[in-house]
C-alpha positions as CSV (number, residue, x, y, z in Angstrom):
1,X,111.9,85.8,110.5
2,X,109.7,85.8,113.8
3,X,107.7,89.0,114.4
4,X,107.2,89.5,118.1
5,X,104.4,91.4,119.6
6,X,104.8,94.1,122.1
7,X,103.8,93.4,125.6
8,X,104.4,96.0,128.4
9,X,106.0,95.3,131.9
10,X,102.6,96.2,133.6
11,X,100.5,94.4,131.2
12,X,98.0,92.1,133.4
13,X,97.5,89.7,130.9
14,X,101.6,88.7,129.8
15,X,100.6,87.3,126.6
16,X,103.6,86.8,123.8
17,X,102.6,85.6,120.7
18,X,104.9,85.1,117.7
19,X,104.5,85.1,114.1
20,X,105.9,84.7,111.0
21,X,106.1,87.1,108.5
22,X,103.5,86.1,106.1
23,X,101.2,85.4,109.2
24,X,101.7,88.7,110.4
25,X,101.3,90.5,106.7
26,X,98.4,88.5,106.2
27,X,96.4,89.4,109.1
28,X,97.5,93.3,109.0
29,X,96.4,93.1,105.6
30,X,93.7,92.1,105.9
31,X,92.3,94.2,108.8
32,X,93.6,97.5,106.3
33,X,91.6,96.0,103.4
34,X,88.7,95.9,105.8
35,X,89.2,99.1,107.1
36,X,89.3,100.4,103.8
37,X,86.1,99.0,102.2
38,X,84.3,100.3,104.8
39,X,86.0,103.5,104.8
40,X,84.6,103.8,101.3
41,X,81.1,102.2,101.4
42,X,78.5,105.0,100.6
43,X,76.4,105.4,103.7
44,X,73.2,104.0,101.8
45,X,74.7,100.9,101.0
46,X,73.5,99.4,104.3
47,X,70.0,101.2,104.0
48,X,66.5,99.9,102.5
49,X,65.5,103.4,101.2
50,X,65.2,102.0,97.4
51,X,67.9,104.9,96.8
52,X,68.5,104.5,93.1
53,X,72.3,105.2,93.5
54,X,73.0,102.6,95.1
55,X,75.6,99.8,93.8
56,X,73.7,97.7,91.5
57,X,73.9,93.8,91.7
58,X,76.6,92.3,89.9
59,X,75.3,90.0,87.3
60,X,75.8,86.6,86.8
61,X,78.7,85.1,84.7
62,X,77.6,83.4,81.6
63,X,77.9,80.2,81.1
64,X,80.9,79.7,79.1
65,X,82.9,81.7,81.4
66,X,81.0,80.0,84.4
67,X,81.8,76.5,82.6
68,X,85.8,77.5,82.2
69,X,86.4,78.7,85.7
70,X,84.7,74.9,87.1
71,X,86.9,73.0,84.7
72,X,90.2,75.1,86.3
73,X,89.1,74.4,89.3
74,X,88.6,70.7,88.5
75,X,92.1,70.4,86.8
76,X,94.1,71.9,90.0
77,X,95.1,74.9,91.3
78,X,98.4,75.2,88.9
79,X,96.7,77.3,86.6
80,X,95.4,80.2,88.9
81,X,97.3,83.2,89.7
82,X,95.0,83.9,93.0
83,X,92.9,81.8,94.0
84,X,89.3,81.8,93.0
85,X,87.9,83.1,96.5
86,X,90.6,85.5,96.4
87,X,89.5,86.9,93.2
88,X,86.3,87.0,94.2
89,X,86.8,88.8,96.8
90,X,88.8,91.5,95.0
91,X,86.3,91.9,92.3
92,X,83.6,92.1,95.0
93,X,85.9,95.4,96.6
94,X,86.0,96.9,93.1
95,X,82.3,96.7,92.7
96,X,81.8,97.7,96.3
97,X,83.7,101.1,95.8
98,X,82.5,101.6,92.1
99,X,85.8,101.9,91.2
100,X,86.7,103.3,87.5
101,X,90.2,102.9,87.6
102,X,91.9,99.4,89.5
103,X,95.8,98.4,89.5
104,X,95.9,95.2,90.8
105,X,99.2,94.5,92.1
106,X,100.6,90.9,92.9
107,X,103.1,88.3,92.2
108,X,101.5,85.6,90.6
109,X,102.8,83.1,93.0
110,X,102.2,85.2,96.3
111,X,100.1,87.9,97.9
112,X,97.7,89.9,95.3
113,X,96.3,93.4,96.3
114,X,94.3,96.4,95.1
């Protein structure tokens, strides 16, 4: 299925695009996931003030765990649900938003969200 964008008659420009659906959900997606990090950054975040509440730095994995995830990664891809940077990324949202309470929803084989 081919999502078309809208383009009005007195639109200078006259450009049509088309995507597919996965294309489409994957760049709305991520432009709401954007949008909603940001939306929930504390306003100190950004800031130098030495404020002590903000987010503290995420500590390193150890080096078992470190050690595990490099030999998956050097086996293939058939044993991750999301991929790694994927992962990453969601754990870095969590930690952005000090989140107590996550549901990760996904498919295993597919799209992955918080």
């Amino acid at each position: 299925m081919m999502i078309k964008n809208f383009v009005r008659r007195g639109n200078p420009m006259k450009i049509r695009q088309s995507y597919s659906r996965r294309e489409f959900f994957k760049t709305t997606g991520g432009a709401l996931i954007l949008l909603t990090v940001v939306a929930h950054l504390p306003s100190d975040v950004a800031s130098a003030s030495g404020n002590t509440n903000a987010p503290q730095r995420v500590k390193p994995s150890s080096p078992n765990i470190q050690r595990l995830l490099d030999e998956m990664e050097a086996r293939g891809h058939r044993f991750w649900s999301v991929p790694r940077k994927d992962g990453e990324f969601l754990h870095f949202m969590v930690k952005a938003t000090r989140s107590r309470n996550v549901l990760e929803v996904g498919t295993s084989q597919g799209f992955s969200a918080i």
